[in-house]
C-alpha positions in Angstrom: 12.8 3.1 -49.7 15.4 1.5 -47.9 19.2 1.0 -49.6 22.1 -0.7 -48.7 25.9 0.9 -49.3 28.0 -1.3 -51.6 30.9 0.7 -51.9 32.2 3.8 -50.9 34.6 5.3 -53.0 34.0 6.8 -56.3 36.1 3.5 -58.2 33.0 1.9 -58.0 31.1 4.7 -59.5 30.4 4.2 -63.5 32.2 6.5 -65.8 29.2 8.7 -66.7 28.9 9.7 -62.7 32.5 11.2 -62.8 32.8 14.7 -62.4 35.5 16.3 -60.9 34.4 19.8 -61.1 31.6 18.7 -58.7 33.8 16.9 -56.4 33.1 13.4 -57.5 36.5 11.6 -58.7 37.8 8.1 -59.0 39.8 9.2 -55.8 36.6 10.5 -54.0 35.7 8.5 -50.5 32.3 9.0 -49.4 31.3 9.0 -45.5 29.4 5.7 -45.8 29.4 2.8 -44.0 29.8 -0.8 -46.3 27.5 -3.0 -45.0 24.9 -0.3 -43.9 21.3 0.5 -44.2 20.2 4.0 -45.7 16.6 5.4 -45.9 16.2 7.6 -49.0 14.7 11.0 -48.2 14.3 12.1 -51.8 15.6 11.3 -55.4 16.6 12.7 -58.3 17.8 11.2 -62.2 19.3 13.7 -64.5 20.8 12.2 -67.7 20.5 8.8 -67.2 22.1 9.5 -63.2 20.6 8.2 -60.3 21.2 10.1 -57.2 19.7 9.4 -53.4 19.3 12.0 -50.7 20.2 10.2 -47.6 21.8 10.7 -44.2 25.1 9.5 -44.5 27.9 8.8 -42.0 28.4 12.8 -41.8 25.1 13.6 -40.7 24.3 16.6 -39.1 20.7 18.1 -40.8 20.2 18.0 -43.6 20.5 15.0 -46.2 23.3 14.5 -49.0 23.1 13.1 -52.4 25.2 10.1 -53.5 25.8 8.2 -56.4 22.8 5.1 -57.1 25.7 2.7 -58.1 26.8 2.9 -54.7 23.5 1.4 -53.0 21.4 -2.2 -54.0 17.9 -0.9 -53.4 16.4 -3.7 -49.8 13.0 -2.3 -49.9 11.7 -0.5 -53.1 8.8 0.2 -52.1 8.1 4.3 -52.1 7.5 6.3 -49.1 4.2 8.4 -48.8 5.3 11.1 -48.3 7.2 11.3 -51.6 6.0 13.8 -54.4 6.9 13.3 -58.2 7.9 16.5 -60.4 9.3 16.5 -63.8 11.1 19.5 -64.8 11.1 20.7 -68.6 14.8 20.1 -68.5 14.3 16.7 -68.0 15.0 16.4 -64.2 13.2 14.2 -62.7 13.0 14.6 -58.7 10.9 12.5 -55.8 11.0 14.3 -52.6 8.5 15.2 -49.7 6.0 17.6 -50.7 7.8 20.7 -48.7 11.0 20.0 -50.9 8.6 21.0 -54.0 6.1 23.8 -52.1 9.6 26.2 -52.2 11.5 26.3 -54.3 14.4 27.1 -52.5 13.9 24.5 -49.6 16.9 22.8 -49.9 19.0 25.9 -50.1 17.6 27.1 -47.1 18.2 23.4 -45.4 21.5 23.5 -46.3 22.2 26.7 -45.1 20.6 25.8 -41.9 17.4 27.8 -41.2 15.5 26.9 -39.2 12.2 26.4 -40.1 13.6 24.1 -42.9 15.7 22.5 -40.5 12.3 21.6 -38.3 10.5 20.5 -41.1 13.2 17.9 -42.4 13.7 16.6 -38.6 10.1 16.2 -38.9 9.7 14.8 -42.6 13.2 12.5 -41.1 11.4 11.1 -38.3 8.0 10.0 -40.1 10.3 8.7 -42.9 12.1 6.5 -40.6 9.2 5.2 -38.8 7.7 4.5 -41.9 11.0 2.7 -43.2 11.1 0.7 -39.9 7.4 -0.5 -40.0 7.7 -1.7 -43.6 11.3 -3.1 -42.8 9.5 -5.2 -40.3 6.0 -6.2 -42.1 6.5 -7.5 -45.6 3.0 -7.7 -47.1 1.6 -10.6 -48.9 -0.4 -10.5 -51.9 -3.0 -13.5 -51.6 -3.4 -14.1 -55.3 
């Protein structure tokens, strides 16, 4: 899935994505680029809230969520190497499968360790092949 940055500040963002206690404000600037292509690495919706893991302008390893009304979707087609889970709380995540297999992967990406470090260059590279090669090779339905 590849997305494209429409703004970058949270006055674009919709009311119900506002959450200062979490950092995201009217004032908020986010470290993307107008203009620029994103490949998502993972997903989540919670409450009617769309959020993409991608790696933004700040990039160092490990990928950030940001706001949905931020992007126009390019290429919606879904990776394969995406995994679905629905949580009882009504959290709704698509990720790679490792993201799922701990359930503290992302905690440990974040805090840099590095076998979760490896595994998202990894996960990053096969991702952005993948986004490349479908970027490049629209298929046609013969209908």
């Amino acid at each position: 899935m590849i997305i494209r940055c429409i703004a970058n500040t949270g006055a674009s963002l919709p009311e119900s994505y506002i959450a200062p206690a979490k950092g995201y404000k009217k004032e908020t600037e986010f470290p993307l680029t107008v203009g620029k292509d994103y490949t998502v690495y993972a997903l989540k919706e919670w409450q009617g809230s769309v959020w993409y893991y991608i790696c933004d302008d700040n990039y160092m390893y490990y990928p950030m969520q940001n706001p949905a009304p931020l992007f126009e979707v390019i290429d919606n087609r879904v990776s394969k190497y995406w995994r679905f889970k629905l949580y009882s709380n009504g959290l709704l995540k698509i990720a790679f499968e490792q993201w799922f297999s701990d359930t503290y992967f992302y905690d440990k990406l974040t805090n840099q360790e590095e076998k979760e470090v490896l595994i998202f260059e990894k996960v990053k590279e096969l991702m952005d092949a993948e986004a490349l090669s479908t970027q490049q090779k629209p298929v046609a339905l013969n209908l």
